[in-house]
C-alpha positions as CSV (number, residue, x, y, z in Angstrom):
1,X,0.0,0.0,0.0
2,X,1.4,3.7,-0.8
3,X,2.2,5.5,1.9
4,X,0.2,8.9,2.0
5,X,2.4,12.0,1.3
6,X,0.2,14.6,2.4
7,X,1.2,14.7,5.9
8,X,4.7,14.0,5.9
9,X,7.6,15.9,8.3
10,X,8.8,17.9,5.4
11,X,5.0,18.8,4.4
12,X,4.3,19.8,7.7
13,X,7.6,21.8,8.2
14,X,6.6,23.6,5.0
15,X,3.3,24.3,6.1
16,X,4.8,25.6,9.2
17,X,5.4,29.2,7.2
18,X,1.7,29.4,6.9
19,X,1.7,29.7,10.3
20,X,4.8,31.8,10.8
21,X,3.1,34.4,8.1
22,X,0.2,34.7,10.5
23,X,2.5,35.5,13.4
24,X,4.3,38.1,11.7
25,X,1.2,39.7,10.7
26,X,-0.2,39.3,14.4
27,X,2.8,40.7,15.9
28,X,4.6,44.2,15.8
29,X,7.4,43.5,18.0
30,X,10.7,44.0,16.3
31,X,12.4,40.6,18.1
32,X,9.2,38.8,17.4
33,X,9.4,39.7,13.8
34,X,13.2,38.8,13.7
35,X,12.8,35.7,15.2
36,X,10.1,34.4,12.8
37,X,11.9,35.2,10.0
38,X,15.4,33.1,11.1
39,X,12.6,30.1,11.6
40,X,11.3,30.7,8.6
41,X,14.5,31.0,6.5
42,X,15.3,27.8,8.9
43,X,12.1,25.4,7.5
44,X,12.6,27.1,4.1
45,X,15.8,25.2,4.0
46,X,15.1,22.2,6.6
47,X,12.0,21.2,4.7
48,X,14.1,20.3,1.2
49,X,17.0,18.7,3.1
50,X,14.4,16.3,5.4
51,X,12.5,15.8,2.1
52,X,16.1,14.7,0.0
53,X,17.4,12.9,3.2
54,X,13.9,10.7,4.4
55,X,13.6,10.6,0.6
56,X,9.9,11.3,1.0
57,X,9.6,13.8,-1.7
58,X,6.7,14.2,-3.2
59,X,4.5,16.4,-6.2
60,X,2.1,18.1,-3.2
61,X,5.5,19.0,-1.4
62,X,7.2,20.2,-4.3
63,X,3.9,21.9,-4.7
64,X,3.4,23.2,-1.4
65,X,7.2,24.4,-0.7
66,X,6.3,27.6,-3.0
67,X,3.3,27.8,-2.0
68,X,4.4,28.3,1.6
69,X,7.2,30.9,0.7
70,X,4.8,32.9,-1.2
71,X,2.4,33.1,1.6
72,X,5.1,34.2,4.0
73,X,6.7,36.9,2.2
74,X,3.1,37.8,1.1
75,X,2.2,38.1,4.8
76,X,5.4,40.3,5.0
77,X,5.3,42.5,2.6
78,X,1.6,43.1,3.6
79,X,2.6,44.2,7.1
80,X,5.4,46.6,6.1
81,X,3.1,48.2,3.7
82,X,0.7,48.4,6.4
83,X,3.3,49.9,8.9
84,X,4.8,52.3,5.7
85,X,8.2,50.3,6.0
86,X,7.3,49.5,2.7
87,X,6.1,52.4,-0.1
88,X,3.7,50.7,-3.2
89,X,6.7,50.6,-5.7
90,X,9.0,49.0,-3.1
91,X,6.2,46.1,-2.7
92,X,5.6,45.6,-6.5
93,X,9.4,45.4,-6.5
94,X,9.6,42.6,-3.3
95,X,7.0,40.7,-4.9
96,X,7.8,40.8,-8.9
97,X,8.8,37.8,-9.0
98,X,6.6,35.8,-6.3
99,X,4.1,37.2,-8.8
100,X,5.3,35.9,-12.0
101,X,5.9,32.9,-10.7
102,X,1.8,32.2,-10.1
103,X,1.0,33.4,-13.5
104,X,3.6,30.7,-14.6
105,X,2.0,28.3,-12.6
106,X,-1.4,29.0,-14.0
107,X,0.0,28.9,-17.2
108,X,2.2,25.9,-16.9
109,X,-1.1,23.7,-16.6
110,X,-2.6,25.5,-19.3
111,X,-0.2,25.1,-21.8
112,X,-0.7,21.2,-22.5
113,X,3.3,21.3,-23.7
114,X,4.2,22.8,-20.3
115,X,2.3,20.2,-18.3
116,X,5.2,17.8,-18.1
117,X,7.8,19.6,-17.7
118,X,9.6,19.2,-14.4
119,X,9.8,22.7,-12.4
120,X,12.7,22.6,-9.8
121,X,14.3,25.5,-8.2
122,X,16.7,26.9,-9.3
123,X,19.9,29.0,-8.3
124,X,18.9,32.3,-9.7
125,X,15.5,31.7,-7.8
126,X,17.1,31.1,-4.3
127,X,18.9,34.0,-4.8
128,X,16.1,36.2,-4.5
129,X,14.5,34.1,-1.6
130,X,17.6,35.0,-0.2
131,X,17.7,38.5,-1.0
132,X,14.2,39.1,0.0
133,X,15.0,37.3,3.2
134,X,18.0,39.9,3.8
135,X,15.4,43.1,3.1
136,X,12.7,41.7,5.5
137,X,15.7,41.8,8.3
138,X,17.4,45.3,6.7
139,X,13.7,46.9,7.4
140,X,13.9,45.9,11.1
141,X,17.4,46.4,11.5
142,X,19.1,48.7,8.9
143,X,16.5,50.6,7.0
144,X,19.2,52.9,5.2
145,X,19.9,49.8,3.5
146,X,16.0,48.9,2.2
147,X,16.0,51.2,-1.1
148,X,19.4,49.6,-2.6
149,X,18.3,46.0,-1.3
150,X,14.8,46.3,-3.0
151,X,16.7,46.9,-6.4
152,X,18.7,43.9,-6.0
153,X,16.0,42.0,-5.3
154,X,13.6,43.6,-8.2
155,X,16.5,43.0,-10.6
156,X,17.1,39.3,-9.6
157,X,13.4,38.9,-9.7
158,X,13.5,40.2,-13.2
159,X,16.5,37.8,-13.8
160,X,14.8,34.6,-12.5
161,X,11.7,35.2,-14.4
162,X,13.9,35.6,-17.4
163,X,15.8,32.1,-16.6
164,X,12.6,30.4,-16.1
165,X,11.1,31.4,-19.1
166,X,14.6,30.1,-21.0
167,X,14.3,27.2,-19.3
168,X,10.6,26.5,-20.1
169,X,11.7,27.5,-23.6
170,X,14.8,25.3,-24.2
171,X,12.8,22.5,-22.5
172,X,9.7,22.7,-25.1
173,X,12.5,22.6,-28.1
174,X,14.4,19.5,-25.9
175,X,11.0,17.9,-25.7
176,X,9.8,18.3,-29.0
177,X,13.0,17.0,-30.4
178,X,12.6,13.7,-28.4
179,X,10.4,10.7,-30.0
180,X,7.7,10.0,-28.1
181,X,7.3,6.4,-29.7
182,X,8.5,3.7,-32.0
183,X,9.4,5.1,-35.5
184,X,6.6,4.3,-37.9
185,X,8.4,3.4,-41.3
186,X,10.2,5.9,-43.6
């Protein structure tokens, strides 16, 4: 019998940002705030590595590990605009990408070609997790620094949807290149 991979330790960690995201709204103390965003930067990574290493990975968490980041730095964003640590441009920018990547998604099962192409993560992505990650922390501890990090991140965002769409691209020529059956006769 299959074992069920809905409620697996990786799922769960993942769905643990959920959570996270609704303390962070909840809360306006500056430690409080800190502190959920090391443990969510901490089950961003911890949920891949249990995933890989308990090799329980699976479509729903592959599905749901997104899913979860979006919702955090969604919940984020949301509250510094809220507070006016963030202006409207400086939250388009944060977001760009988070964006793009849901219209990709949409699109992705749309597109019948696109349907079984693999989506993984990839380096260029991370980096603007990362960098995102960095100006959530610079607006609670370094706000001189917000501006110049929104940039970077708005210009990796713009870079990652750009590799994506490559990828996606190179993949549809890869695939239609590849037989999908036995040769009928020349």
């Amino acid at each position: 019998m299959a074992r069920p991979t809905l409620f697996t330790l990786p799922n769960l960690v993942s769905s643990s940002r959920v959570a996270l995201a609704v303390g962070f709204v909840a809360s306006d103390a500056v430690p409080t705030r800190l502190a959920l965003i090391g443990i969510a930067s901490l089950t961003d990574f911890l949920d891949g590595w249990l995933a890989r290493r308990t090799k329980v990975v699976s479509r729903f968490g592959a599905l749901l590990d997104p899913v979860a980041d979006r919702l955090f730095v969604l919940g984020v964003v949301i509250s510094f605009v809220l507070g006016g640590q963030f202006s409207a441009w400086q939250a388009t920018a944060i977001m760009f990408r988070d964006v793009m990547s849901v219209i990709g998604f949409f699109v992705a099962r749309t597109v019948s070609w696109l349907r079984p192409i693999p989506f993984k993560a990839r380096l260029i992505g991370k980096a603007v997790t990362v960098a995102q990650l960095l100006t959530f922390l610079a607006v609670l501890l370094l706000p001189s620094l917000v501006t110049w990090l929104v940039v970077v991140v708005a210009l990796l965002g713009v870079g990652a949807t750009v590799d994506y769409t490559l990828m996606l691209w190179r993949e549809r020529v890869r695939t239609a290149s590849t037989p999908v059956g036995p040769s009928v006769g020349r």
